[in-house]
C-alpha positions in Angstrom: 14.9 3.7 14.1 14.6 5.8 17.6 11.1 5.5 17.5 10.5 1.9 16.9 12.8 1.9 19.6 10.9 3.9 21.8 7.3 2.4 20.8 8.2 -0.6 21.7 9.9 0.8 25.5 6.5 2.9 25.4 4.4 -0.8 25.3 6.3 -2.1 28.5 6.6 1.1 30.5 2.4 0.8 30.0 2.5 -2.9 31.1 1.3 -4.1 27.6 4.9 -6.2 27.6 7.0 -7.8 29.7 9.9 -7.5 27.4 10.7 -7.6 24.0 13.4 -8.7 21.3 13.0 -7.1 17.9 15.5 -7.6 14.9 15.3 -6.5 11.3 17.2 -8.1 8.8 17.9 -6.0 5.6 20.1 -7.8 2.8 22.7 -9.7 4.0 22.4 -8.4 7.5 21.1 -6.9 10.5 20.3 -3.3 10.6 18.6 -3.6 13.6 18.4 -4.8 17.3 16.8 -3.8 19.7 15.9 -5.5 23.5 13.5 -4.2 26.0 11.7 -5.0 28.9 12.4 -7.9 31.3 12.4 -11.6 31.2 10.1 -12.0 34.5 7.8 -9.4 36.3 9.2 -11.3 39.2 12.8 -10.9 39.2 13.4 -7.9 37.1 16.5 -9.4 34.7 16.8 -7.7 31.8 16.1 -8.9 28.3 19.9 -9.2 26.3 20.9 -9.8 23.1 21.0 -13.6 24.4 17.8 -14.3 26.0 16.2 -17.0 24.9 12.2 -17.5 24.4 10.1 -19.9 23.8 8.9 -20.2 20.2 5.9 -22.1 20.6 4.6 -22.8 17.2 7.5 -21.0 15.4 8.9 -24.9 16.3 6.6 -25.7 12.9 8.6 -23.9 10.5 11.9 -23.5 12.2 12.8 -27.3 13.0 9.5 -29.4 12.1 9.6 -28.2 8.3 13.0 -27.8 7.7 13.2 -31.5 8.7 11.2 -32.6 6.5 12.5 -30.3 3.6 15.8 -32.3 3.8 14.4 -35.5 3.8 11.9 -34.4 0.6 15.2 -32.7 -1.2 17.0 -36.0 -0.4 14.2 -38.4 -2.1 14.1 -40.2 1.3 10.2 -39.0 1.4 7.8 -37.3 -1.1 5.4 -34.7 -0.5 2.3 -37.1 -2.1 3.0 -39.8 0.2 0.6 -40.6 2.1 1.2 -40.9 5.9 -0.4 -43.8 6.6 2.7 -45.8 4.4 4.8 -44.9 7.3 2.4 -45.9 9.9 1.2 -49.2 10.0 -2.0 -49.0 12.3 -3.1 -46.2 11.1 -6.9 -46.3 10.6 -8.5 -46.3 7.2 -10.0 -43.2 7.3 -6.4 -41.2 7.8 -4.5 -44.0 5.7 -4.6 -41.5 2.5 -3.5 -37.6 4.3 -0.8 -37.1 2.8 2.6 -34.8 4.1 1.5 -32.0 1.5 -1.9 -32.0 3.1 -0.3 -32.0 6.9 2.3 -29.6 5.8 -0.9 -27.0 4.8 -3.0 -27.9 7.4 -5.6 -29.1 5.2 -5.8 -33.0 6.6 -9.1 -32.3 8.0 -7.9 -33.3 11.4 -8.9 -30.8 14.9 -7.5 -27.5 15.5 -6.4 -29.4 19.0 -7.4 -32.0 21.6 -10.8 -30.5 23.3 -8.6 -30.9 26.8 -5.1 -29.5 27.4 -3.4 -30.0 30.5 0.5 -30.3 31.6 -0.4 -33.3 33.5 -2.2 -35.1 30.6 -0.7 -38.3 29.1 -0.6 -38.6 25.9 -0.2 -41.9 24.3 1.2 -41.5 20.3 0.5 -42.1 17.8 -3.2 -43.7 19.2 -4.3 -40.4 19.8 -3.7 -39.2 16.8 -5.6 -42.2 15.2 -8.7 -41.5 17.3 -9.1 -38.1 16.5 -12.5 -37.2 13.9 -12.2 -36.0 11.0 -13.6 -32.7 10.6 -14.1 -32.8 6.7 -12.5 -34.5 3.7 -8.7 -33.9 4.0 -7.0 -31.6 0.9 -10.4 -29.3 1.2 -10.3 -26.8 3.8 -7.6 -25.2 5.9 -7.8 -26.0 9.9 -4.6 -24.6 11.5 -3.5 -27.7 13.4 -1.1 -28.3 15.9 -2.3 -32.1 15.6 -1.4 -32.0 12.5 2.4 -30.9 12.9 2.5 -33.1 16.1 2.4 -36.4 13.3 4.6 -34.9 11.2 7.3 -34.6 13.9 6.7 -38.0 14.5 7.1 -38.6 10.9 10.9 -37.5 10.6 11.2 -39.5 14.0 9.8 -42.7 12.3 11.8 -42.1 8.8 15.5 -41.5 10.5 15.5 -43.1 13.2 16.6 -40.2 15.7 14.3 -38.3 18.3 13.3 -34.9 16.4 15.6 -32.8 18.3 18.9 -34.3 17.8 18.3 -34.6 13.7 17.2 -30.8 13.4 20.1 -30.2 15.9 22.7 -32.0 13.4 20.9 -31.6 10.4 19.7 -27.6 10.7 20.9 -25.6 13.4 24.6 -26.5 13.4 25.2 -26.2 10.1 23.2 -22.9 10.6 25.3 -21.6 13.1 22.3 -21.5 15.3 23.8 -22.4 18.5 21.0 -20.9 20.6 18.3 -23.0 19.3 16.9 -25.9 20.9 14.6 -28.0 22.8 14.1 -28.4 26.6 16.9 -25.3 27.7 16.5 -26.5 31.4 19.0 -29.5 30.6 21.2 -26.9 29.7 23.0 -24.0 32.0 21.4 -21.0 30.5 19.8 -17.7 33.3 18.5 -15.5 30.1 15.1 -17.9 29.7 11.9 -15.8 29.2 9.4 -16.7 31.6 6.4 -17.3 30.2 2.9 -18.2 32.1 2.0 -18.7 35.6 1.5 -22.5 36.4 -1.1 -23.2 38.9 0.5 -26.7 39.0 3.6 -25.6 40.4 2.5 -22.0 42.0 5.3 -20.6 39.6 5.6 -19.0 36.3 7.3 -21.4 33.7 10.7 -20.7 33.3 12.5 -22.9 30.7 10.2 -25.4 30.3 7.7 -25.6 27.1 4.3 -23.4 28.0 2.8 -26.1 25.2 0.6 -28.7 27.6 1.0 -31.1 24.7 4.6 -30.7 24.4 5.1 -30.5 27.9 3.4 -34.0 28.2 5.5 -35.2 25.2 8.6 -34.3 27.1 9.5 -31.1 25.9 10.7 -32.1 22.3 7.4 -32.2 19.9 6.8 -31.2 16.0 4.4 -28.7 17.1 6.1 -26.7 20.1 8.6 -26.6 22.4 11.5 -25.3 20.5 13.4 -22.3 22.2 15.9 -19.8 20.3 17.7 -16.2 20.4 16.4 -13.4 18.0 20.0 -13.4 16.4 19.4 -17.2 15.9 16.2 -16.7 14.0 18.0 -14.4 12.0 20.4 -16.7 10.6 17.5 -18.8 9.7 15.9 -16.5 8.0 18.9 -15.8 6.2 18.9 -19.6 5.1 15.3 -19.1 3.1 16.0 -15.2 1.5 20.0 -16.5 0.1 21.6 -19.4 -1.5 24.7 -18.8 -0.1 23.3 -18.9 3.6 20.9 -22.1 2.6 20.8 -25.6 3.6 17.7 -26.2 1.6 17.7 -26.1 -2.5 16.0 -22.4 -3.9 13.2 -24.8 -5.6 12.0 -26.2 -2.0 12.5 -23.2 -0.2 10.1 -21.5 -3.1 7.9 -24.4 -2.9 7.4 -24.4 0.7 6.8 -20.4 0.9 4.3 -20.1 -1.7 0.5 -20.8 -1.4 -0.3 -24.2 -1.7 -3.7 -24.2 -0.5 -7.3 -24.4 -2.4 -8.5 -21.1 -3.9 -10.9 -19.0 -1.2 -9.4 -20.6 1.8 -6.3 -19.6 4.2 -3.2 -19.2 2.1 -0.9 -21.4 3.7 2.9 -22.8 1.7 4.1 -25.6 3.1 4.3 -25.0 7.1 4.5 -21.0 6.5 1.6 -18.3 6.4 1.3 -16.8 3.2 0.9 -13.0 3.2 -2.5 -12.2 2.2 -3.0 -8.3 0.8 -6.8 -8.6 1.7 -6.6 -9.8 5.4 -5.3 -8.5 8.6 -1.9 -10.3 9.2 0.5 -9.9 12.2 2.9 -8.7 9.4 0.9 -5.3 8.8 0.4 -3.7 5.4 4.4 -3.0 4.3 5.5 -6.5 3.5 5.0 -7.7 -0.4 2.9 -10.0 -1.2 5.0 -12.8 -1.7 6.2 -12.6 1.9 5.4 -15.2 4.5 5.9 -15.8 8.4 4.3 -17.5 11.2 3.4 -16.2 14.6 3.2 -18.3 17.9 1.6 -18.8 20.9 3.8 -17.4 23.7 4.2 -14.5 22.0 6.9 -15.1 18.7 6.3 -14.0 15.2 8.8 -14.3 11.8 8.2 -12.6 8.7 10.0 -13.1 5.7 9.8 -10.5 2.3 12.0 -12.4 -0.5 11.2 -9.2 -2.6 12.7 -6.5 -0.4 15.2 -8.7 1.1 14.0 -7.8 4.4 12.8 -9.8 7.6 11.7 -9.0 10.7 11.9 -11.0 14.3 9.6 -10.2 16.9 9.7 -12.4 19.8 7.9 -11.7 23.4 6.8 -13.1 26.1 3.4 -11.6 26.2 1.7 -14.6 27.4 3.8 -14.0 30.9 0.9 -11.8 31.8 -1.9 -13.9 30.3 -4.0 -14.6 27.8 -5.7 -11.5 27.3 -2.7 -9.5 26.1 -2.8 -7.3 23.4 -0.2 -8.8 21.0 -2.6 -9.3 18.3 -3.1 -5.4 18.0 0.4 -4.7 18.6 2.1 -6.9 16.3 1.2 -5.1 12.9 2.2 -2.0 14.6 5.6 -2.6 15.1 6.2 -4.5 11.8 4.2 -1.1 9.7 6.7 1.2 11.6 9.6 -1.2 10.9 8.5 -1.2 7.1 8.2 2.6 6.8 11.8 3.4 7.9 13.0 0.1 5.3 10.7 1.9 2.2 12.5 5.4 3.4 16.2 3.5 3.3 
């Protein structure tokens, strides 16, 4: 793949990216790694095999829903229940979402607060009571970081651990994912992908969740904040394509990556974005149907094909030079020229 290779050194040499980590995952393995770029405009390190990025909202579906998939496959919670059984004060109108409805980002709550800020304080779950509903929940699909923010506290309420030491235990270890984690800067790790500048600190953020919620939630939230290798994500995705590399049953995995959402809205599984042959996904036009992924903020995207038995990790720091990049354009350009050399295999 020389020339995925060289379209992707092509998009930093023209300042499009910083730097870039691209694997594709073809059976049982990767057939392909590549690492470009560099972490910081700044300082000029390279991107490695081991640098680690933020995920941003990849957090959803690579620690929030897995969670929660365990606790489901262990009868410790349902997908029908409804949230406000676990939470005592929660106000009538909310009392009835239930996870299924969180999970597909059909609860009716806000896309997100109306102010972000890395200063904010955010009391939980009060704010979360407070918010309006913006229609009847199980109706329409409002991607929602509110949303996954409950459900994170959800798994916290139901096992009694903070959300990061349960996923640690209960996903990435047994995983193998030891590159995967929240809040990095408690750890001794150089390879971190800066992300934005920070005109709070004069700095670009370096380790530290770009998320303002999750930074004001201390790093370690259901929506954000989770940081990971491209060779980690692999092994994840690894755990949803093959039994023998899963940690979740085939019927949840299947149940979770197919379209649970009402007919002639966003096709959304449980967590994951369901390819849809009729729109313009970040996956491009070469993955089947059936696929699904997620994208996120910073600049990270996952795609899975259980047809082909092929995924592909993307993961950038794009948002290192602002908000205006062009990853939305450049994303199903990589995954098409990934997907015609896999057809031509």
């Amino acid at each position: 793949m020389d020339d995925v290779r060289d379209l992707l050194q092509g998009w930093v040499d023209k300042g499009l990216l910083p730097g870039a980590s691209l694997r594709v995952v073809q059976g049982r393995q990767i057939c392909f790694a590549c690492d470009v770029g560099v972490t910081s405009i700044e300082r000029a390190r390279s991107v490695t095999y081991d640098t680690l990025y933020d995920l941003a909202s990849l957090t959803k579906v690579t620690a929030t829903l897995p969670a929660l998939l365990l606790l489901m496959q262990e009868e410790i919670i349902s997908p029908d229940d409804a949230i406000g059984g676990y939470f005592p004060d929660c106000p009538d109108d909310k009392r009835t979402i239930t996870i299924t409805q969180l999970l597909t980002h059909t609860s009716g709550l806000p896309a997100d607060l109306e102010e972000r800020r890395r200063d904010s304080q955010l009391v939980l779950p009060d704010l979360l009571f407070r918010q309006q509903l913006l229609q009847e929940p199980g109706t329409k699909v409002v991607y929602s970081d509110l949303g996954m923010i409950w459900l994170g506290l959800l798994v916290e309420a139901v096992t009694g651990e903070s959300l990061d030491k349960f996923v640690s235990k209960r996903v990435f270890s047994p995983l193998g994912m030891n590159h995967t984690f929240y809040c990095p800067n408690n750890l001794v790790f150089n390879e971190v992908a800066h992300t934005e500048f920070c005109q709070l600190t004069g700095t670009y953020i370096a380790g530290d969740v770009h998320d303002e919620k999750a930074f004001a939630m201390g790093g370690v939230a259901g929506h954000a904040g989770l940081f990971a290798t491209a060779d980690d994500l692999c092994r994840y995705a690894l755990s949803w394509m093959f039994d023998e590399h899963a940690i979740l049953d085939k019927a949840w995995r299947q149940r979770a990556s197919h379209c649970q959402t009402p007919t002639g809205t966003e096709r959304r599984g449980y967590g994951w974005q369901c390819n849809d042959p009729h729109g313009q996904l970040s996956c491009g036009s070469g993955f089947h149907p059936d696929s699904y992924g997620h994208t996120g903020f910073t600049g990270t995207s996952i795609w899975i094909d259980p047809v082909h038995e092929w995924a592909v990790i993307f993961l950038t720091n794009a948002v290192h030079l602002g908000r205006d990049h062009l990853l939305r354009q450049l994303r199903p350009m990589i995954h098409d020229a990934v997907t015609a050399h896999l057809r031509r295999a």
